[in-house]
N, C-alpha and C positions, 0 to 999 in steps of 0.2 A: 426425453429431457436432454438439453444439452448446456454445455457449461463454456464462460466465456472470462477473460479478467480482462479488465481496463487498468492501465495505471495513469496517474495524474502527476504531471511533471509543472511546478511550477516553474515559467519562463523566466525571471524575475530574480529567483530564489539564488543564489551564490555560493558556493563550497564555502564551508566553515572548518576551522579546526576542530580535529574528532576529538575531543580535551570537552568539548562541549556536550559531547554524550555519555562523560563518566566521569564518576562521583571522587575521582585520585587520579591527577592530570597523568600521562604519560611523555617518556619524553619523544617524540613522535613526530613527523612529518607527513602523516599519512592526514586527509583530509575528506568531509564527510557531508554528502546528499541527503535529504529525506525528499520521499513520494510517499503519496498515499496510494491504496487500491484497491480494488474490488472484484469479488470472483462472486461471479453470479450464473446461479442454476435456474433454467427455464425453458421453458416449452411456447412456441408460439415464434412471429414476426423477429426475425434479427434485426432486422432495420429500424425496427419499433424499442428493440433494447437499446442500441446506437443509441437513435433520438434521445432518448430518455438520461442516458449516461452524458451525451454532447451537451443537452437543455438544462440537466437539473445536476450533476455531482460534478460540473466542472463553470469555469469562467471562462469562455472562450476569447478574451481580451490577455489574462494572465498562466492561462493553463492551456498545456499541451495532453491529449489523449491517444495512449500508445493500448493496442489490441493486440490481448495474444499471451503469452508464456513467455516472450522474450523480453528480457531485461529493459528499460526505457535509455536506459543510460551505461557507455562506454568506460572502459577505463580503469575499472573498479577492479578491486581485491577479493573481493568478497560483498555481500549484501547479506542482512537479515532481514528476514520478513518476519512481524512483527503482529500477534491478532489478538482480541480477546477469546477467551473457550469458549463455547456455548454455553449459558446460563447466567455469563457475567452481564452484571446491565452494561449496552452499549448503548448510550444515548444517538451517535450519528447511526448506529442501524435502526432504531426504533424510529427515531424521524422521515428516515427515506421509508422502511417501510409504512410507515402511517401515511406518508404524502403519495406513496404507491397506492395504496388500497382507498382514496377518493378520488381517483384518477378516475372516468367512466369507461374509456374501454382507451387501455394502456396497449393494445395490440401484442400484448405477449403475457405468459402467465410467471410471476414471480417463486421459483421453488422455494429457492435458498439465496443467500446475500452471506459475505465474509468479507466485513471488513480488515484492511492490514495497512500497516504502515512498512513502506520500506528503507532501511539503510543502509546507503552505500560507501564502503570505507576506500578511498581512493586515494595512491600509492603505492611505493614500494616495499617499504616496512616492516619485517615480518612478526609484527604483531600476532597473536595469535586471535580467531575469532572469540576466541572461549570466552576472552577481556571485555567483549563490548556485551556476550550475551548477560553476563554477569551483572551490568548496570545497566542495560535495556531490558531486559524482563524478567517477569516475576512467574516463580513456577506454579503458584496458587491460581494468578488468574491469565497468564499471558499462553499459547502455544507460540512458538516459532520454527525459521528452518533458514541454517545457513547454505548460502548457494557460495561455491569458489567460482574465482575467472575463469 
């Protein structure tokens, strides 16, 4: 079995004030990314999980696809990656996997799928992460994991 993440950079998408991902603005200059991504466990064709990530979990008009462990995006202070646990209902995993499994021969075998969302806090600022983990997730159904620059 081997494991793979893609992240999805919208082209399009523009730095926002990080004020917008917590519930008691700060007073702050730091500014703030989301990507979505996926880490997927499988056995079988790599070229055929490619396809499958290029065709069906992205827009290839609006979205950029970065492979690998390395961050998609420069600059940052920090990123949290952002998942639901296992058990919580995820609607966008239960769709790919469903649209996975009428595929007739997907040239690779599906183990696992984790979705995550990532956010990246970009500036100088020394905000501390703890601030954004606090109004990004929730310990009942969220895991996460801060990464520093």
């Amino acid at each position: 079995m081997t494991q793979l993440q893609f992240e999805i950079v919208n082209r399009y998408a523009r730095e926002k004030s990080c004020n917008e991902l917590l519930y008691a603005p700060l007073e702050s200059a730091l500014r703030a990314r989301e990507t979505r991504g996926y880490r997927v466990e499988f056995s079988g064709e790599v070229s055929a999980l490619r396809a499958f990530t290029h065709d069906v979990l992205t827009d290839s008009v609006s979205e950029t696809v970065s492979e690998g462990e390395q961050a998609a995006l420069s600059g940052y202070r920090f990123y949290i990656d952002v998942s639901l646990k296992p058990g919580c209902l995820d609607l966008e995993k239960e769709y790919i996997l469903r649209f996975y499994g009428e595929l007739e021969e997907p040239g690779f075998t599906l183990e696992n799928l984790t979705v995550f969302h990532r956010y990246y806090l970009l500036g100088d600022d020394p905000v501390p992460s703890e601030r954004f983990v606090k109004d990004l997730c929730n310990p009942v159904i969220h895991t996460w994991n801060v990464i520093n620059a």
